[in-house]
N, C-alpha and C positions, 0 to 999 in steps of 0.2 A: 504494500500500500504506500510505504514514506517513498522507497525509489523511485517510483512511477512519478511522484511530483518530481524529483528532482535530478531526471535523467533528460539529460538535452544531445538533442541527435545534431551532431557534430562531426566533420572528419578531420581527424585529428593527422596533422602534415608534421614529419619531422623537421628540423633542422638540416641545412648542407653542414659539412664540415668547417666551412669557411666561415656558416654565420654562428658556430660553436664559438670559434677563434675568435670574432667580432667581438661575442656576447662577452667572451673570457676577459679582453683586452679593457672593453669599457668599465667589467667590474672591477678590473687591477686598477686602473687612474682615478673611478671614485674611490675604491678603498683609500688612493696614495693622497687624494686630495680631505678625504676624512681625519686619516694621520699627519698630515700636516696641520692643518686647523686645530686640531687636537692639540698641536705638540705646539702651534703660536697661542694658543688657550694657557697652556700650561705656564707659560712665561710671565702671566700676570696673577697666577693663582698664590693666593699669601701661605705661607708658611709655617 
């Protein structure tokens, strides 16, 4: 009864390998630009 609401018919497309790579790449430079904000944060945190 609960699946039937909330089964949506969809075709689900992989990824190429390239847009693997893409996706990988964008998550490393936000991660690096998190860690840096972070780490110019840290330079006014009191002590």
């Amino acid at each position: 009864m609960f699946s039937e609401d909330f089964t949506k018919d969809s075709n689900i497309v992989d990824k190429t390998e390239e847009e693997h790579k893409e996706d990988l790449f964008k998550d490393i430079e936000t991660s690096k630009m998190n860690l840096n904000n972070l780490y110019e944060n840290l330079k006014f945190a009191e002590r």
